[in-house]
KOLMAR-303189 format. One record per residue (C-alpha): residue number from 1; residue in three letters; x, y negated, z. Coordinates in nm, 2 decimals, always signed. Layout:
KOLMAR-303189
{NUM; "ALA"; {X; Y; Z}}
...
END
This chain:
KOLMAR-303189
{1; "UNK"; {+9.52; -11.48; +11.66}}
{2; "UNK"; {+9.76; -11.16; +11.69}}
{3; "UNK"; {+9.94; -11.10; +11.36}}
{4; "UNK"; {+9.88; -10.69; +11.22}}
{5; "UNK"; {+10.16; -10.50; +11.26}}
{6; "UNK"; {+10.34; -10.31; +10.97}}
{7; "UNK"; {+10.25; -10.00; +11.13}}
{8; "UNK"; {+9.86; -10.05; +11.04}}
{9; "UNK"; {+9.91; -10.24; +10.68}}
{10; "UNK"; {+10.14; -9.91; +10.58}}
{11; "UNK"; {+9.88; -9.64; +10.71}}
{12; "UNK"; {+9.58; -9.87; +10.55}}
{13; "UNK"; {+9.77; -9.84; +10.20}}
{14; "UNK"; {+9.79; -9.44; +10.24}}
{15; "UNK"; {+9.43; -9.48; +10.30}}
{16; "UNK"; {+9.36; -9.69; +9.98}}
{17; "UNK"; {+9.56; -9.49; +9.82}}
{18; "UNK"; {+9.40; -9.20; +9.88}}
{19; "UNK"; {+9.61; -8.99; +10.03}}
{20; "UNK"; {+9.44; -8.96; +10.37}}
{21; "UNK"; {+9.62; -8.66; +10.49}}
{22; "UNK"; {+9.90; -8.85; +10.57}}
{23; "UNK"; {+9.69; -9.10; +10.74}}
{24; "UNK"; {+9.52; -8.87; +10.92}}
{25; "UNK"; {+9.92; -8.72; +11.03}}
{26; "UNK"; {+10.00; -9.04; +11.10}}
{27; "UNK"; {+9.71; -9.20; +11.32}}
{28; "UNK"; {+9.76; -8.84; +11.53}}
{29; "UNK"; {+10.07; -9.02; +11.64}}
{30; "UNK"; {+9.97; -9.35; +11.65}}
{31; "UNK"; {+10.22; -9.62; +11.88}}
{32; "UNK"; {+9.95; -9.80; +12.03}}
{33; "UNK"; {+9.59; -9.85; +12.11}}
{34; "UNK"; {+9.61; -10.18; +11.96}}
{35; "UNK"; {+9.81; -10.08; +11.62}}
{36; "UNK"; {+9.44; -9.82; +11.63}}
{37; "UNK"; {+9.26; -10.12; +11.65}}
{38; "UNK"; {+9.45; -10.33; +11.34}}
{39; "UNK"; {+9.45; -10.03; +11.17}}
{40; "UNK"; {+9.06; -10.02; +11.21}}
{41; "UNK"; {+9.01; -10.32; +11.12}}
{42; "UNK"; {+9.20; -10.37; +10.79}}
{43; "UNK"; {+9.01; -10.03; +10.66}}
{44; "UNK"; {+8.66; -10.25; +10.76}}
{45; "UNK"; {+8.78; -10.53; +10.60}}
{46; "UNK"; {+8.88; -10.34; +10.27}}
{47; "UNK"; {+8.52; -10.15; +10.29}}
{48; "UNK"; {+8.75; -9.82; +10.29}}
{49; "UNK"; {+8.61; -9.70; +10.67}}
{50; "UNK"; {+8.28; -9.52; +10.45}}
{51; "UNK"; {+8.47; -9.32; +10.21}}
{52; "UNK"; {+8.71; -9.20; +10.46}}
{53; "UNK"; {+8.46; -9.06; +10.74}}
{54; "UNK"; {+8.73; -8.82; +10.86}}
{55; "UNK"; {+9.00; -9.13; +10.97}}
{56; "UNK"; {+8.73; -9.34; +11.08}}
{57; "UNK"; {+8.66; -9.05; +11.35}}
{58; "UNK"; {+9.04; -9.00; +11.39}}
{59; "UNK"; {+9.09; -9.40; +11.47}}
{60; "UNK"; {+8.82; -9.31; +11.72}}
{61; "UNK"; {+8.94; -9.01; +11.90}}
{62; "UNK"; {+9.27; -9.17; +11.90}}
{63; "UNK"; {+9.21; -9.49; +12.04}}
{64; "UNK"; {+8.98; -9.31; +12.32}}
{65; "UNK"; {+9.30; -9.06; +12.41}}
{66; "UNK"; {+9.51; -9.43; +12.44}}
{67; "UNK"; {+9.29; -9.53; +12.64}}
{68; "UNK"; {+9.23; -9.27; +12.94}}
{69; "UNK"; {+9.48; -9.24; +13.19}}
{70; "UNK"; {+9.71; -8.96; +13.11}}
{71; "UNK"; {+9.72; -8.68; +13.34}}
{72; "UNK"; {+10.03; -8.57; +13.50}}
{73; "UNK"; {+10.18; -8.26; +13.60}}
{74; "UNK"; {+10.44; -8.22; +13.86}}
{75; "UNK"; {+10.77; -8.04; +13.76}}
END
């Protein structure tokens, strides 16, 4: 079992505590796909994820952009 990394507890607080503008600032530039998925998971396990429709599909569109390969333009 993989511990959660303080990136995710810290954004999952700005969530509870309601300020999900800076969540929202913050998931935009998100380290890692998995930090996405910690992140995702501590807002299920709180029962936050419903209240906060907007960084549920943020988490989302996020973890999909991690994901894809990145395209790259020659200089």
């Amino acid at each position: 079992m993989s511990r959660q990394t303080i990136w995710a507890t810290k954004v999952a607080a700005l969530v509870q505590g309601g300020n999900s503008a800076a969540a929202l600032a913050q998931i935009k530039v998100a380290p890692t796909v998995k930090d996405l998925k910690d992140l995702r998971a501590l807002l299920i396990a709180a029962k936050v994820m419903a209240k906060h429709p907007n960084v549920d599909s943020a988490t989302s569109d996020m973890i999909v952009a991690l994901s894809s390969p990145r395209l790259h333009r020659s200089p």
